[in-house]
C-alpha positions as CSV (number, residue, x, y, z in Angstrom):
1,X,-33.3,75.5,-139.0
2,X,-34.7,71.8,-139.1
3,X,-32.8,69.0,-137.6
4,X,-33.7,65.6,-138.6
5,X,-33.1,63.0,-136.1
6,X,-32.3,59.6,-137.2
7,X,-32.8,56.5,-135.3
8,X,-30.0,53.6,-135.2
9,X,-30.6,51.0,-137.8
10,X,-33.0,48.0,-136.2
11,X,-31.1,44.5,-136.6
12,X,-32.1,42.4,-138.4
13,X,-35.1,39.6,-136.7
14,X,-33.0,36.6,-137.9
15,X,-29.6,38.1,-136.8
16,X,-31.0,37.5,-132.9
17,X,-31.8,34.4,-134.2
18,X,-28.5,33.3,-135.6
19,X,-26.8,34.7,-132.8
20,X,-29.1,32.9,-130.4
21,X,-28.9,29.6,-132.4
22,X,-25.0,30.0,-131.7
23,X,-25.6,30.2,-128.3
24,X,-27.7,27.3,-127.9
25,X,-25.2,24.6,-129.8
26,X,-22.2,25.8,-127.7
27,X,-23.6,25.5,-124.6
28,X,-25.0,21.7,-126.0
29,X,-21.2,21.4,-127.3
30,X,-20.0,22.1,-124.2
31,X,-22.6,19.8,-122.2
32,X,-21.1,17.1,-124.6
33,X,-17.7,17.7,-124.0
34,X,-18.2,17.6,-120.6
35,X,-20.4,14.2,-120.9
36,X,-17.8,12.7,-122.7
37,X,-14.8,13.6,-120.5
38,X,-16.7,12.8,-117.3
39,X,-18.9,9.6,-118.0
40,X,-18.2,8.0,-121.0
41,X,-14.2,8.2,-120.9
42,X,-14.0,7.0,-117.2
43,X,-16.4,4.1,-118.7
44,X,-14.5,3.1,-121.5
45,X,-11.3,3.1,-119.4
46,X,-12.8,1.2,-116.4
47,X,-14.0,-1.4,-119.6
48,X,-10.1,-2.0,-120.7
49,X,-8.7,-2.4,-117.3
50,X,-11.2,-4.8,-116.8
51,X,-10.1,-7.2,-119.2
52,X,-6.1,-6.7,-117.6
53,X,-4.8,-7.6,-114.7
54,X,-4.0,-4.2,-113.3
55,X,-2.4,-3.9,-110.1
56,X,-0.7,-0.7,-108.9
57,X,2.3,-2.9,-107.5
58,X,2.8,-4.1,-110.8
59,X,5.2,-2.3,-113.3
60,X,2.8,-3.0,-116.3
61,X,-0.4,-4.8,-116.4
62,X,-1.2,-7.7,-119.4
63,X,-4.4,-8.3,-121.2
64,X,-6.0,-11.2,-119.8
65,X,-9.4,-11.3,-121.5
66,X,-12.5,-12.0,-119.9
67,X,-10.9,-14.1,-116.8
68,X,-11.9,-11.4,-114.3
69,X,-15.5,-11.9,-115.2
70,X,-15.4,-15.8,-114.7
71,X,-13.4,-15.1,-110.9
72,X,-17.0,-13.2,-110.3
73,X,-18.4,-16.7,-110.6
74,X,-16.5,-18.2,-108.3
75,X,-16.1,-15.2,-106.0
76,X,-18.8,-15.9,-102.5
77,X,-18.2,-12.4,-101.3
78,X,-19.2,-10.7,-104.0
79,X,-22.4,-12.9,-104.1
80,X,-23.3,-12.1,-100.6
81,X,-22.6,-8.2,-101.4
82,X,-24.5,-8.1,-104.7
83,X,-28.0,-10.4,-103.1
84,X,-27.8,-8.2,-99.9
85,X,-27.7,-4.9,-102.4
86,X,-30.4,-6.3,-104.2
87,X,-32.7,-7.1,-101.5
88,X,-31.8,-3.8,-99.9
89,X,-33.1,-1.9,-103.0
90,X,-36.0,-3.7,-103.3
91,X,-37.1,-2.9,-99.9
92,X,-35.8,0.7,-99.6
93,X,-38.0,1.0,-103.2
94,X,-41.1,0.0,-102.0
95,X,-40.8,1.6,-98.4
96,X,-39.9,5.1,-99.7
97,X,-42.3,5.7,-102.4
98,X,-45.3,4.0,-99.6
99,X,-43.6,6.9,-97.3
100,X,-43.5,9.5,-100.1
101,X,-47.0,8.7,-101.5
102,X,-48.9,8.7,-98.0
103,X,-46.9,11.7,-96.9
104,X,-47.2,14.1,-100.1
105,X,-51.3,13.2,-100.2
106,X,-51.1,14.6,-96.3
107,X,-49.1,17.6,-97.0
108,X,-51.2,18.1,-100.4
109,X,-52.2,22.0,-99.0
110,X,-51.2,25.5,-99.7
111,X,-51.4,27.5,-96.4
112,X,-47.6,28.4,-94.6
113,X,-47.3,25.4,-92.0
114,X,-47.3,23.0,-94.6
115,X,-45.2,24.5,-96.6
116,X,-43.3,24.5,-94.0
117,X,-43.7,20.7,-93.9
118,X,-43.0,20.0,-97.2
119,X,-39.7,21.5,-96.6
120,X,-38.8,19.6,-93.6
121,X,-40.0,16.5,-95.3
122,X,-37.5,16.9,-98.1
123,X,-34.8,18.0,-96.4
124,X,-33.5,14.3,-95.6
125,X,-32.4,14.6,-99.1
126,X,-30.2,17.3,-98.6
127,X,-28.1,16.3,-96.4
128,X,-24.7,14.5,-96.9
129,X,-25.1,11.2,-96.6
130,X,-21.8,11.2,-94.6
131,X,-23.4,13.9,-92.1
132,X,-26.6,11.7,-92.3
133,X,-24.5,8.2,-91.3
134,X,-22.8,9.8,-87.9
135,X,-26.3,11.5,-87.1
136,X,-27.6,8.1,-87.5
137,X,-25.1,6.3,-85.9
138,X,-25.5,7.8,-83.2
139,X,-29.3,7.9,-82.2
140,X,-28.8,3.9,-83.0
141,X,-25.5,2.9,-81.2
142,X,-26.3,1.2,-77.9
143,X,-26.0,4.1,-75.3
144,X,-28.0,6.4,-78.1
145,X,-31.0,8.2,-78.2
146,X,-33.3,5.7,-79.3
147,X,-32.4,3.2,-76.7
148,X,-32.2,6.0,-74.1
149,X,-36.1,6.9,-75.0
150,X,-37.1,3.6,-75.0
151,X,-35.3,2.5,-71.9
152,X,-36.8,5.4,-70.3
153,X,-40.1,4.6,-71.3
154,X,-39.9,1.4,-70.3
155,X,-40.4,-0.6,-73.7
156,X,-37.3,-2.4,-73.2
157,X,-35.4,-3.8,-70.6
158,X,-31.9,-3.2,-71.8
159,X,-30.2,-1.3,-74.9
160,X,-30.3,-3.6,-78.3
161,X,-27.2,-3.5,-80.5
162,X,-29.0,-2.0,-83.3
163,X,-26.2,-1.9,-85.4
164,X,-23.7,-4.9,-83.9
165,X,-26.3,-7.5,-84.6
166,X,-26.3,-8.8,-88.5
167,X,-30.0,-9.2,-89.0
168,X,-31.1,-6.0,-87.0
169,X,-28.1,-4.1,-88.6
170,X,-29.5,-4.9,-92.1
171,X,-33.0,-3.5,-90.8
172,X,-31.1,-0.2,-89.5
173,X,-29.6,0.4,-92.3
174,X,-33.0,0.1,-94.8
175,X,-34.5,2.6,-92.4
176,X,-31.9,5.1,-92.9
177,X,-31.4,4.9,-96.3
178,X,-35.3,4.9,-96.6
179,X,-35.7,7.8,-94.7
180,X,-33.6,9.4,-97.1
181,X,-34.9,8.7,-100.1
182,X,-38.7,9.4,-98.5
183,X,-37.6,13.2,-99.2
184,X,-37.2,12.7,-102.6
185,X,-40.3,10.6,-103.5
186,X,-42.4,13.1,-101.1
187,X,-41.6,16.2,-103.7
188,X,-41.9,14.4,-107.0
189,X,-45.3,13.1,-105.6
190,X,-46.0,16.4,-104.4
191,X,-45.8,18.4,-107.8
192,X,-47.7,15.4,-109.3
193,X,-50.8,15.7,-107.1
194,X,-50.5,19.4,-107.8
195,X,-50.8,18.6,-111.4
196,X,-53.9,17.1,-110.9
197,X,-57.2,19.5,-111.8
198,X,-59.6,19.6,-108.9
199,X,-62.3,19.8,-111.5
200,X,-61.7,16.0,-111.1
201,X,-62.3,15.8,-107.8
202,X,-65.1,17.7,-107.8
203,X,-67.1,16.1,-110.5
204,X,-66.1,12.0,-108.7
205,X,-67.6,13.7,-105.5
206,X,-70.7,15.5,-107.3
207,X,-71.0,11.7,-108.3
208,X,-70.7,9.9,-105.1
209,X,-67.0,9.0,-104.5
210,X,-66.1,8.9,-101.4
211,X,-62.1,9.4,-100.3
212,X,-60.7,6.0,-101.2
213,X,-62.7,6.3,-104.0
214,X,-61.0,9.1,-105.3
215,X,-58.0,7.8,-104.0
216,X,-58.1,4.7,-106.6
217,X,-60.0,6.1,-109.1
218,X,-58.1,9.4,-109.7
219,X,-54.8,10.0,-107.6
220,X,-53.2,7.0,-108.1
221,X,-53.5,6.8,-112.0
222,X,-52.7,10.2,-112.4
223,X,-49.3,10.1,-110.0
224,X,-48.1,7.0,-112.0
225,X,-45.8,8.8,-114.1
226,X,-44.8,9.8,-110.8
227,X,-44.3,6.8,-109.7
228,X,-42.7,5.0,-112.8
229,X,-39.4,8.4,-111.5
230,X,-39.3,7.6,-107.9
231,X,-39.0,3.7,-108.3
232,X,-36.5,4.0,-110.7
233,X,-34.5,6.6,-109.4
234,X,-34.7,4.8,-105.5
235,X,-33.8,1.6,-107.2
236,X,-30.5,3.2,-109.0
237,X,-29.2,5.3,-105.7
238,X,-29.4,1.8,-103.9
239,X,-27.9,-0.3,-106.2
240,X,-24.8,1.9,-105.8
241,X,-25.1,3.0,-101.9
242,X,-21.8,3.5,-100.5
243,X,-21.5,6.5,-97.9
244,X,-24.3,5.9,-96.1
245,X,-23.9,2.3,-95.0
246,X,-19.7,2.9,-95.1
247,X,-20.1,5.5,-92.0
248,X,-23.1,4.1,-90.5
249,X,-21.7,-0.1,-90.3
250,X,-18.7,0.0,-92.4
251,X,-20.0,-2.8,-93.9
252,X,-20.3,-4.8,-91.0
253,X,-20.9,-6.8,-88.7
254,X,-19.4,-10.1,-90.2
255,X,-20.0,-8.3,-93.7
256,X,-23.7,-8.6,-93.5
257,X,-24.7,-4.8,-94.4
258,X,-21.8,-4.7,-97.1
259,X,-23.0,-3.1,-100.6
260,X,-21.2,-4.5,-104.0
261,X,-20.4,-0.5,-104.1
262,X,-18.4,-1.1,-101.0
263,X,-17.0,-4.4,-102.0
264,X,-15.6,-2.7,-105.4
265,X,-13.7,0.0,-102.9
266,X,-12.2,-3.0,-100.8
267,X,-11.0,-5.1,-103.8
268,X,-9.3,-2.1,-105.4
269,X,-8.1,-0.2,-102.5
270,X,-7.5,-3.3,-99.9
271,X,-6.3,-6.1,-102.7
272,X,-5.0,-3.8,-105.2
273,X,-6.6,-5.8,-107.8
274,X,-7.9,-2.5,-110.1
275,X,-8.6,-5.0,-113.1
276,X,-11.0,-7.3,-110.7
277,X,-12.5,-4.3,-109.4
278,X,-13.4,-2.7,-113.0
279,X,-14.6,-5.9,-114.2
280,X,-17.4,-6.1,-111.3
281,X,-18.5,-2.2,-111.5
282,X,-18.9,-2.7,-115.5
283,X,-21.1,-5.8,-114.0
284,X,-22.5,-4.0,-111.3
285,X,-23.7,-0.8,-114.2
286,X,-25.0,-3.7,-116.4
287,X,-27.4,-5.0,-113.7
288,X,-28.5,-1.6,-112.7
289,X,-29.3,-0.8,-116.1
290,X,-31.1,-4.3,-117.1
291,X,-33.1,-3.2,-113.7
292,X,-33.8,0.5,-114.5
293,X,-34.7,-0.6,-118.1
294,X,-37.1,-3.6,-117.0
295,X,-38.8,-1.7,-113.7
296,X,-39.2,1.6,-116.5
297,X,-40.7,-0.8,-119.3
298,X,-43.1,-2.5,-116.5
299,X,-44.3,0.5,-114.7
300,X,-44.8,2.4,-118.7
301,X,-47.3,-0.3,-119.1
302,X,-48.8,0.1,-116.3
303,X,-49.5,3.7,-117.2
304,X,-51.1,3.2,-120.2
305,X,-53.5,0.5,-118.5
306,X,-54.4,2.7,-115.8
């Protein structure tokens, strides 16, 4: 007696296909949905109660066009908060990709302890900036670590108020926030010198290049994309810093280290003025974005001429 065995009919090639098709645009539906409930619903609301006068101690709020944009003219505060923001990104920008750069071209190996390394140098960016602003705090108040050390070695003759002066308050606070972003810039830099083919290398040195040489010549054109990520990603965090410098100074002394971010909290959480408040973060997101757009278009060129 012969029995025949027959095998389950094979589906079809372009049944996977469909099927994962179908997969693909629900999960993009989904990431839509999401995008649209989360960013640009909040941004369209924020952009109406900007042109009101909303005030939760007010029954109803009235339309009142684009006056809360012309009080930003007139408004010193906010001035002080958006130049000090500004200069603080700037300066934060340039410090942590320097930081970044120098230390991902040092930890540029593949045995253990700088692995190691490489995780210790990134893992500034890990932490909560709230953890990171006590942490800090501390080590900078006057009877704190740093002026403990440098008491003890005799660099100083008594404890400096790092953060109850203005102008060395200011200087703290770029440090920190530096420091944090140095973590980031460090990997991205990282995994673009590791992109880099050591044929390269090789050849420059078969033809004389010393280490600066190859330095100019081959590292720094070939991390610019790199670079074009980190300053524009640094620049955006600072321009809308909030926890850090909220735990670290509260904004203080005499509202020197105060962000815009933190001046939008105090306008619609101390004054109640909600409408005022939208009116400068839809400000505040247009500069950042004129700045992200022009830094990107600047540093693009500068790709292709490199």
């Amino acid at each position: 007696m012969t029995v025949t065995v027959t095998s389950p009919p094979r589906r079809a090639p372009w049944l996977r296909t469909l099927r994962y098709d179908a997969g693909l645009r629900a999960l993009a539906g989904l990431g839509l949905v999401l995008y649209a409930v989360f960013i640009v619903l909040p941004l369209f609301m924020s952009l109406h109660s900007s042109l009101t006068n909303a005030n939760p101690l007010y029954a109803s709020s009235k339309f009142v066009g684009l006056a809360n944009y012309r009080q930003m003219l007139h408004d010193d505060a906010l001035h002080s908060a958006v130049i000090y923001t500004l200069e603080l990104a700037f300066g934060v920008t340039i410090v942590a990709n320097v930081i970044g750069f120098a230390f991902a071209v040092l930890l540029n190996r593949t045995n253990l302890s700088y692995r190691v390394l490489r995780t210790l140098a990134f893992l500034p960016q890990v932490i909560s900036g709230v953890i990171t602003g006590f942490v800090w705090e501390t080590i900078l108040t006057e009877n704190g670590v740093l002026n403990t050390l440098l008491l003890h070695l005799h660099v100083i003759g008594q404890p400096i108020d790092w953060l109850g002066d203005p102008h060395l308050a200011q200087l703290s606070v770029g440090i920190v926030t530096a420091w944090v972003l140095s973590g980031f810039t460090t990997v991205v830099y990282l995994a673009a010198l590791q992109s880099i083919p050591q044929e390269l290398y090789d050849a420059a040195s078969i033809d004389g290049a010393g280490p600066s040489r190859r330095l100019r010549s081959i590292t720094v054109p070939m991390t610019a994309p790199a670079t074009t990520i980190c300053v524009t990603i640094c620049m955006i965090t600072v321009m809308k810093l909030y926890d850090i410098i909220t735990v670290l100074t509260g904004g203080g002394p005499a509202f020197a280290t105060q962000s815009a971010a933190q001046y939008i909290v105090q306008v619609a959480f101390t004054s109640d003025e909600f409408g005022y408040a939208s009116a400068i973060a839809i400000a505040l997101l247009a500069i950042s974005a004129a700045l992200a757009l022009s830094v990107t278009h600047v540093l693009r060129r500068r790709e292709v001429n490199l």
